[in-house]
C-alpha positions as CSV (number, residue, x, y, z in Angstrom):
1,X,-4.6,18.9,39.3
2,X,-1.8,20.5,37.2
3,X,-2.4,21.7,34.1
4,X,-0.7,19.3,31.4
5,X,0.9,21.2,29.0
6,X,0.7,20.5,24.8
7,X,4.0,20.2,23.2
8,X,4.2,22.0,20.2
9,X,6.2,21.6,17.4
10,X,9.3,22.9,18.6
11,X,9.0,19.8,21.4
12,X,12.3,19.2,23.2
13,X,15.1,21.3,24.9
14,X,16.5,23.5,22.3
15,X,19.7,23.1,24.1
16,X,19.9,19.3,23.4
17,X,20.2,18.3,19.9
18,X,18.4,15.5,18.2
19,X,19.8,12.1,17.9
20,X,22.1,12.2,15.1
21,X,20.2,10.9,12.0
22,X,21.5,7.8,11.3
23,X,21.1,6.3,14.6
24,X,17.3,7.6,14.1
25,X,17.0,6.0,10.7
26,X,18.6,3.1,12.2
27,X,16.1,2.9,14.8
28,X,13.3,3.5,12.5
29,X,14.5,0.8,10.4
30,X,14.7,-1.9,13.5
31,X,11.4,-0.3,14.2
32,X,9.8,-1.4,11.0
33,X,11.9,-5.2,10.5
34,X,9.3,-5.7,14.0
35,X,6.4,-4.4,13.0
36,X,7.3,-6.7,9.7
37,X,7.6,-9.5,11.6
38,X,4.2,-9.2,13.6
39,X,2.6,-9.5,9.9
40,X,3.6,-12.5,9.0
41,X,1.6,-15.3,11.0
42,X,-1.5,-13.1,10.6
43,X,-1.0,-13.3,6.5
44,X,-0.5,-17.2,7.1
45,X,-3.7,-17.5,8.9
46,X,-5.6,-16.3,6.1
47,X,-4.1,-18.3,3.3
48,X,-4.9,-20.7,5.3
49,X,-8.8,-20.7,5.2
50,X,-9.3,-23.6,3.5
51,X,-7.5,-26.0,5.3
52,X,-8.0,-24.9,8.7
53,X,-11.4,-25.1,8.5
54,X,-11.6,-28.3,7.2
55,X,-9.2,-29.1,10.0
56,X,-11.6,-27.9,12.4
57,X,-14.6,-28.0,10.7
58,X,-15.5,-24.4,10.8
59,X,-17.4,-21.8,9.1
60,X,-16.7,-18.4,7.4
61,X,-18.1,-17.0,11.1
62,X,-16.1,-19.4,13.7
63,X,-12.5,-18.8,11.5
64,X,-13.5,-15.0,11.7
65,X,-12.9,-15.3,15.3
66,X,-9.6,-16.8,15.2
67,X,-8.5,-12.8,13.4
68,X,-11.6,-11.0,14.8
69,X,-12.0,-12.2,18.9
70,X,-9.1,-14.0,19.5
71,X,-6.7,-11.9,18.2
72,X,-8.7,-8.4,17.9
73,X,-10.4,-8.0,21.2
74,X,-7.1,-9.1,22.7
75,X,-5.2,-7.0,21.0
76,X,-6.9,-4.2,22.0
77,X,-7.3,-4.9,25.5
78,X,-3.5,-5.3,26.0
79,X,-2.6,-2.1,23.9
80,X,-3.6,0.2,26.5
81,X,-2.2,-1.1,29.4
82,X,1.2,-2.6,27.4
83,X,1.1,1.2,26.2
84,X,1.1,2.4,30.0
85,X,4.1,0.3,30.4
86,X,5.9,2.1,27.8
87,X,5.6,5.3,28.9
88,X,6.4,4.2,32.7
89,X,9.9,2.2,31.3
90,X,12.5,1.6,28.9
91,X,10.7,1.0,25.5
92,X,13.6,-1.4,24.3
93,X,12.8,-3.4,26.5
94,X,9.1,-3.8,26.6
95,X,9.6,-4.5,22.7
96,X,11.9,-6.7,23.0
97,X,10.3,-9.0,25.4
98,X,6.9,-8.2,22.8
99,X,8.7,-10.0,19.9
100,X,9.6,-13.1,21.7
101,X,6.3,-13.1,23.0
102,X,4.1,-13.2,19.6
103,X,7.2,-15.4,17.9
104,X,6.8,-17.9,20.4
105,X,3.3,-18.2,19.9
106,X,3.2,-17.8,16.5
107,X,5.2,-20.9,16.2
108,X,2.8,-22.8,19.0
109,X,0.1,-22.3,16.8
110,X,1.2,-24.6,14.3
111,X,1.2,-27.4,16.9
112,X,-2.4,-27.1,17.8
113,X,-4.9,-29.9,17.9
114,X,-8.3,-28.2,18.7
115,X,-10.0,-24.9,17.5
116,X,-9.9,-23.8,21.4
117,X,-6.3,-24.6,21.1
118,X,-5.5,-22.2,18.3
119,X,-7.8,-20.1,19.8
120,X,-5.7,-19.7,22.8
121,X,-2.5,-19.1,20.7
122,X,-4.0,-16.6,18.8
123,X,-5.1,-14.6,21.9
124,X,-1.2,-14.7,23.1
125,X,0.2,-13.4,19.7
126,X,-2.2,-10.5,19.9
127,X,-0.7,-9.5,23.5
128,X,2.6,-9.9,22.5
129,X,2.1,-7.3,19.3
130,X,-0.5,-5.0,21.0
131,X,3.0,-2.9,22.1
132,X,4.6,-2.4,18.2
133,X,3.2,0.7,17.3
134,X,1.8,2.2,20.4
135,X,5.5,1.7,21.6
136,X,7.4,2.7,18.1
137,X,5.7,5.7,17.6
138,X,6.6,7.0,20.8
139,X,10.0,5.9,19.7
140,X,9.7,7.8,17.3
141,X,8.6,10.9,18.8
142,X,11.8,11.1,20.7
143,X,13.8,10.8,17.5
144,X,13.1,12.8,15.0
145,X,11.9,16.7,14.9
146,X,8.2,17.0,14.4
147,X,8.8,19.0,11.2
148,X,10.1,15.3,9.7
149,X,8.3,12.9,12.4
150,X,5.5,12.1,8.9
151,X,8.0,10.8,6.9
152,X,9.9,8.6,9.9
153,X,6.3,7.5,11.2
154,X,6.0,7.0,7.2
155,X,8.7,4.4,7.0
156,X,7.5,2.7,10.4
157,X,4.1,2.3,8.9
158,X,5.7,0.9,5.5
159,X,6.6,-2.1,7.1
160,X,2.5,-2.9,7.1
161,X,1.8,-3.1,3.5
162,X,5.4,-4.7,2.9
163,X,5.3,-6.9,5.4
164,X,1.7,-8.1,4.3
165,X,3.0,-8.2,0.6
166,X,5.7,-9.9,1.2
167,X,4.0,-12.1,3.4
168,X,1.3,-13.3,1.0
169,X,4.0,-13.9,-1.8
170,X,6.3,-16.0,0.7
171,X,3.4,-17.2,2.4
172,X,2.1,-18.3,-0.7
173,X,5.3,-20.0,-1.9
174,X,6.0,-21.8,1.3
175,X,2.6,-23.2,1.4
176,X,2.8,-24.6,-2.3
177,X,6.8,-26.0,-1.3
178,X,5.0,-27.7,2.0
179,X,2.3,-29.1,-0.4
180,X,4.7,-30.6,-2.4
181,X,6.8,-31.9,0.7
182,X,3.7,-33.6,1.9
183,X,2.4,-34.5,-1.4
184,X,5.9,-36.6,-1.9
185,X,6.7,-38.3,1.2
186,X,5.0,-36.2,4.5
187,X,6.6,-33.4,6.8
188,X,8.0,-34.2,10.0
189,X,6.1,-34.8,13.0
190,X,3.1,-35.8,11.1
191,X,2.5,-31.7,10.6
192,X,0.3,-30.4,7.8
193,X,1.6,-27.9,5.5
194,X,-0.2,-25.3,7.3
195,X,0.8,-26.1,10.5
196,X,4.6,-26.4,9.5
197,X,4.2,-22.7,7.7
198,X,3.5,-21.2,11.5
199,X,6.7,-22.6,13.4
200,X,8.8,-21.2,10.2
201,X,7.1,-17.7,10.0
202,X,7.4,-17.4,13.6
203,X,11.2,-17.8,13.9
204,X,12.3,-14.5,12.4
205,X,10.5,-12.5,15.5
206,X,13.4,-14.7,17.8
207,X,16.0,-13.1,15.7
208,X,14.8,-9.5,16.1
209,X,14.5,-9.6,19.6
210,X,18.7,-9.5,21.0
211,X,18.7,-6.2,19.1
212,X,16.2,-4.0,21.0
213,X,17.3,-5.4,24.6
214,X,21.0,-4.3,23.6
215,X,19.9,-0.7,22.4
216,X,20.3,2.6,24.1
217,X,16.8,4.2,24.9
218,X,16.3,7.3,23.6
219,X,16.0,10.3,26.0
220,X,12.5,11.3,25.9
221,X,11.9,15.0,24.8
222,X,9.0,17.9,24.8
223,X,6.8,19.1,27.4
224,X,5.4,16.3,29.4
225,X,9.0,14.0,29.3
226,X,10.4,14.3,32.5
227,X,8.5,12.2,34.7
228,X,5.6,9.9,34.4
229,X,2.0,11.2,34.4
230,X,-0.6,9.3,36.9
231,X,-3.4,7.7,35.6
232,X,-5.8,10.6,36.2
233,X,-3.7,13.2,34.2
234,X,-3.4,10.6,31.6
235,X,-7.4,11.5,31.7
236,X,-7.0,15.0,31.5
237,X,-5.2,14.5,28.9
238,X,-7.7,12.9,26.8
239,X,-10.6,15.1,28.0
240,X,-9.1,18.3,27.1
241,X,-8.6,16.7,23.7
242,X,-12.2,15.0,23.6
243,X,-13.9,16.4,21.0
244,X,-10.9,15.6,18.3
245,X,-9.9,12.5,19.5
246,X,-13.3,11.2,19.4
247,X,-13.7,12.2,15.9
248,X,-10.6,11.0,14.6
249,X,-10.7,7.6,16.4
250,X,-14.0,6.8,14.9
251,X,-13.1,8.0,11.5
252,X,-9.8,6.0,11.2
253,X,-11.6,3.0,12.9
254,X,-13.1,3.1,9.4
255,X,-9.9,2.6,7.3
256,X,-9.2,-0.9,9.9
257,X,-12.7,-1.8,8.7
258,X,-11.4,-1.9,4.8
259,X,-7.8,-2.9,5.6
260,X,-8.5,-5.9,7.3
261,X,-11.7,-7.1,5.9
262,X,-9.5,-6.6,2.4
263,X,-6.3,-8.3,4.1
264,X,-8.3,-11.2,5.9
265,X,-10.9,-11.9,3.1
266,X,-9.0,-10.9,0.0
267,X,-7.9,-15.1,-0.6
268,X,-11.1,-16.4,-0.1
269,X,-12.3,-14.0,-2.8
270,X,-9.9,-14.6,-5.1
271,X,-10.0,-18.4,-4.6
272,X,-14.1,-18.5,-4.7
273,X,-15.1,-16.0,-7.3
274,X,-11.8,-16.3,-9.9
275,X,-10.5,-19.5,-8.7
276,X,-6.7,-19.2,-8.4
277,X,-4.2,-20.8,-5.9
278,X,-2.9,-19.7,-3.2
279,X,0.7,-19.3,-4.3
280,X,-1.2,-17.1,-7.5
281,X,-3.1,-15.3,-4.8
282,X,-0.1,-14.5,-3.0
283,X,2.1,-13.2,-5.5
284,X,-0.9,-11.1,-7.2
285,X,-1.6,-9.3,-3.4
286,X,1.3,-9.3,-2.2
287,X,2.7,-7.1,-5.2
288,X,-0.1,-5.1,-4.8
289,X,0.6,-4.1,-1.1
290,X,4.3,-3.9,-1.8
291,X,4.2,-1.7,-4.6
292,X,0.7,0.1,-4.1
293,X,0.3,-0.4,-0.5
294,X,4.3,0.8,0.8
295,X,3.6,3.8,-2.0
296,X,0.7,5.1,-0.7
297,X,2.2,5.3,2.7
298,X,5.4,7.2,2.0
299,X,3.4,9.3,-0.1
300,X,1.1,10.5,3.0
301,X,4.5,10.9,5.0
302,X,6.3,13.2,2.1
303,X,2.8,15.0,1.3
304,X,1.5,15.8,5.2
305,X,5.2,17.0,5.9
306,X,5.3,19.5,3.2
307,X,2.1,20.4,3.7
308,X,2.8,21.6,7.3
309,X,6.0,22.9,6.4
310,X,3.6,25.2,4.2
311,X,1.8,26.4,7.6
312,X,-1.4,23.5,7.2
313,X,-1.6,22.7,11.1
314,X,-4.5,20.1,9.9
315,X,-2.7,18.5,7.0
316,X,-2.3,14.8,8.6
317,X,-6.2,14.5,8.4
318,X,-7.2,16.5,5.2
319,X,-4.5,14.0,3.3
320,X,-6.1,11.3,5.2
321,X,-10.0,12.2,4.7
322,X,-10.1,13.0,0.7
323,X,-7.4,9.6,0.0
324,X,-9.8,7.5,1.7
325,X,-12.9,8.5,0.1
326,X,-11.2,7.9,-3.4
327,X,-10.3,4.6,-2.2
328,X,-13.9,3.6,-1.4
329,X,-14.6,3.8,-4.9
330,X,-12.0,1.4,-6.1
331,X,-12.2,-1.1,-3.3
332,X,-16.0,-0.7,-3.6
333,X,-15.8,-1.4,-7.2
334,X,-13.1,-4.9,-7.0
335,X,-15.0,-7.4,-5.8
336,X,-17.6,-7.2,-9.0
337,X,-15.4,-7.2,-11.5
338,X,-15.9,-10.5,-13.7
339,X,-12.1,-11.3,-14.1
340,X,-9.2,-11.6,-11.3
341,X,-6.8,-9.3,-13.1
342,X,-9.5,-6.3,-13.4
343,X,-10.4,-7.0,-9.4
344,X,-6.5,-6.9,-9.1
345,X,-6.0,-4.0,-11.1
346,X,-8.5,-1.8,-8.8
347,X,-7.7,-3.3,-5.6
348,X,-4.2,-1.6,-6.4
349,X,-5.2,2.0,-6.3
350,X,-7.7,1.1,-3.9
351,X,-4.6,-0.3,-1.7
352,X,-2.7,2.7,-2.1
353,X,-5.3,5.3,-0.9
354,X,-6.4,2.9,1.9
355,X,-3.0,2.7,3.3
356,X,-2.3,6.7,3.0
357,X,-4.3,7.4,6.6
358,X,-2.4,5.0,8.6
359,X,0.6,7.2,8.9
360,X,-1.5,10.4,9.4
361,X,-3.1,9.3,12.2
362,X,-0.1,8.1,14.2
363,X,1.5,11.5,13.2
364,X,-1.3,13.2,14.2
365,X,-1.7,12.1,17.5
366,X,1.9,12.6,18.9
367,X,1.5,16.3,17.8
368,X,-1.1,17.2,19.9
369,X,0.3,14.7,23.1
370,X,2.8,15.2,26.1
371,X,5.4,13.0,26.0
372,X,4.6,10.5,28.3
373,X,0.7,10.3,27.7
374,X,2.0,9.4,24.0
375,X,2.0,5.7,24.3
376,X,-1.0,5.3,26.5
377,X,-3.3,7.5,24.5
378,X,-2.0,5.6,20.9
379,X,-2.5,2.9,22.3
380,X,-6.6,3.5,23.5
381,X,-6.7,4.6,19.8
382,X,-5.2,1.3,18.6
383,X,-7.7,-0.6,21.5
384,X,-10.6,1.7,19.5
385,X,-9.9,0.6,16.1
386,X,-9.0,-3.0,16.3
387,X,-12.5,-2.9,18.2
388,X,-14.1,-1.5,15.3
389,X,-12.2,-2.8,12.8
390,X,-10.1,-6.2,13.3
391,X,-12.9,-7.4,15.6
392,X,-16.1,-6.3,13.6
393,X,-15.0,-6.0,9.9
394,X,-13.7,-9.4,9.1
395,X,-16.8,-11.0,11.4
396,X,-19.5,-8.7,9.7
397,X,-18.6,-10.3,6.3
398,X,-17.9,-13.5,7.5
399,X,-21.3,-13.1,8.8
400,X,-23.3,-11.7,5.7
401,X,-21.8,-14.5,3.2
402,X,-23.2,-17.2,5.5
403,X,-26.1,-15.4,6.5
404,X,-27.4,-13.3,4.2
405,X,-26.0,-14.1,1.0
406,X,-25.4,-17.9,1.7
407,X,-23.4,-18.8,-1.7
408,X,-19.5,-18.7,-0.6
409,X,-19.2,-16.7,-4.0
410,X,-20.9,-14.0,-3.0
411,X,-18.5,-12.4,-0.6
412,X,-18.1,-10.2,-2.9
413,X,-20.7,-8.6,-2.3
414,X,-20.2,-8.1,1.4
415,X,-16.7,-6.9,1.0
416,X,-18.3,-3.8,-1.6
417,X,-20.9,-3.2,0.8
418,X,-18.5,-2.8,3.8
419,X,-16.1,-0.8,1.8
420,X,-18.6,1.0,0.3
421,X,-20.3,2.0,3.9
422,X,-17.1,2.4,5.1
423,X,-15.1,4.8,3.1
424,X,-17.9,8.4,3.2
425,X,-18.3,7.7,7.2
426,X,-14.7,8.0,7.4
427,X,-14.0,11.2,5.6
428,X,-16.9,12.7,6.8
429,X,-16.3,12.5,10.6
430,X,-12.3,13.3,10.1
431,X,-13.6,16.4,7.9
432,X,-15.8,17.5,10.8
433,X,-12.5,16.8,13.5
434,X,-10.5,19.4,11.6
435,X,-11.4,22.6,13.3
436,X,-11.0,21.2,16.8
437,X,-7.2,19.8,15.5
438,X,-6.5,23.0,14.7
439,X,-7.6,24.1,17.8
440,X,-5.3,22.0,19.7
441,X,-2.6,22.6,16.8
442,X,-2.6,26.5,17.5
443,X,-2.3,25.8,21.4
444,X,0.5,23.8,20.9
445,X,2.3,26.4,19.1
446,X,1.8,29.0,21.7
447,X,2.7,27.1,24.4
448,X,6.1,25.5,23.1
């Protein structure tokens, strides 16, 4: 089998010049407006606790599965082989039919009658977003120089705390208005506020999609571009680079376990322990993750970028490992605080640290991959951590409120335990990955 090459930071022939920089902003921007738009029916979903389960009469545990099963596990089994696509064919492409996809059902899920039936439409908007970032940051890669890929992956990944903030403040609203609406004289089609919020927040997605099938694919750059990899040197690929990958999927699996358990259970907290609305809930969060959450993940960009311009081959995952161990504190600490605005004011710092890995990682991992193994292999780490996190975070406290602590107040404190847990594990297995990044680092930089 041929050896597969590691492309180092000088990736791409020196005799072709980068994309000019305002197409690449461009892109990066049309980049983020998706992954913005693949936030928004999640955020619904959970302002919506209350009445969907009494739609459906469900527990904390069966409306965990509707964000933990239906869409986790499915979004993780799609994101490897929706990443294979990606690096086989045009990326526009596979994007764009990816947001008319998740739109669509999005939207559908508003019209359904049973639990199985929103079941079912939650599994299709996972495989329509399962290709976002897996397919972006490989985008990406082909974009912008590696000395400035942190702060372009940066801006890609800003769209997640935006997106959710500005979700949960618009979701909030539009839920109230609907309440109203229906309060005053019913919504059409006999649809229930929270079912008419889903065929709204869906629609945008529809918009996006006409833009990515008319754009020019970039030409794909660095050691590995040229043609397509089979599926067993897509396996070399990751076995050469076992021992790091291994460490750094299961440390960042850890920051999914605190973002989503914050991002699914964060209104029921706020509605069961302090009592406020959802339109209060949504404009208290969604500032958070806008200002807090959109900070912290420009600042990992700005700080891991200078940090390898200073010669710090490891500098994605020592910014990730010591932010995230700071935010276990805070977002340990939240959920006992006796009043809403001091849980508010610590889940802020807590939201920016938590949201400071997420563009390391990505970063990380198309330094130390050929070009068209990038997709594939971000997308088994996406699989990984949506495993971990999406699909056993949000069900493990769902699961300890009814279970173990059986008051619906007290999910505050399953939320500080799994925080709590969560946060050391993390920085001590991306700590232990650093010498073995290095490792891979260095070879790059002798090979390119």
């Amino acid at each position: 089998m041929a050896h597969i090459p590691v492309p180092g930071a000088s990736a791409g022939d020196p005799a072709t010049p980068w994309p000019a920089r305002r197409r690449a902003w461009a892109i990066t921007g049309l980049l983020a407006l998706a992954s913005v738009a693949s936030q928004f029916d999640r955020v619904v979903l959970n302002l919506t606790v209350e009445p969907v389960k009494a739609e459906f009469a469900l527990d904390d545990t069966r409306f965990a599965l509707l964000q933990g099963v239906a869409f986790g596990l499915f979004y993780t089994l799609c994101s490897v082989p929706i990443g294979r696509l990606a690096d086989l064919y045009q990326r526009r492409l596979v994007l764009g039919i990816s947001l008319v996809l998740f739109s669509l059902f999005s939207m559908v899920s508003g019209l359904a009658r049973s639990f199985g039936q929103l079941f079912a439409t939650r599994v299709g908007v996972a495989v329509g977003e399962a290709s976002v970032t897996p397919t972006g940051l490989s985008l990406l890669s082909d974009l912008v120089p590696p000395e400035r890929l942190g702060r372009a992956v940066s801006i890609f990944f800003l769209s997640a705390p935006f997106g959710i903030g500005l979700a949960f403040i618009a979701g909030g609203h539009l839920l109230s208005t609907l309440d109203a609406l229906a309060a005053r004289g019913g919504l059409p089609l006999g649809l229930a506020p929270w079912q008419a919020a889903f065929l709204i927040v869906g629609f945008p997605g529809l918009l996006l999609a006409p833009l990515f099938f008319l754009m020019r694919e970039p030409e794909r750059r660095g050691q590995g571009g040229a043609a397509a990899l089979s599926l067993r040197e897509v396996v070399a690929v990751i076995r050469a680079r076992g021992l790091a990958l291994t460490l750094m999927f299961a440390g960042f699996s850890m920051v999914t376990v605190v973002n989503f358990a914050y991002n699914v259970w964060t209104p029921a907290l706020f509605a069961r322990v302090y009592g406020w609305t959802p339109a209060e809930i949504g404009l208290g969060f969604g500032l958070v993750m806008i200002v807090f959450g959109t900070s912290g993940v420009y600042f990992a960009g700005w700080l891991s970028d200078r940090m390898t311009r200073a010669g710090h081959r490891d500098a994605q995952l020592r910014v990730a490992a010591f932010s995230f161990l700071a935010c276990g504190a805070f977002g340990a600490a939240a959920p006992l605080m006796p009043d809403g605005r001091l849980a508010l004011a610590l889940i802020a710092p807590a939201m920016f640290l938590a949201n400071v890995p997420i563009p390391c990682a990505g970063t990380a991992l198309q330094l130390i991959l050929p070009n068209r193994a990038r997709a594939q292999v971000t997308a088994l780490y996406i699989m990984i951590i949506s495993l971990v996190g999406i699909g056993i975070g949000p069900v493990v406290i769902g699961f300890m409120t009814d279970r173990v602590f059986v008051a619906p107040a007290d999910i505050r404190y399953a939320l500080a335990i799994v925080v709590g847990v969560a946060a050391p594990v993390m920085t001590v297995l991306l700590l232990a990955a650093l010498r073995p990044y290095r490792r891979l680092r260095a070879g790059a930089a002798v090979e390119a």
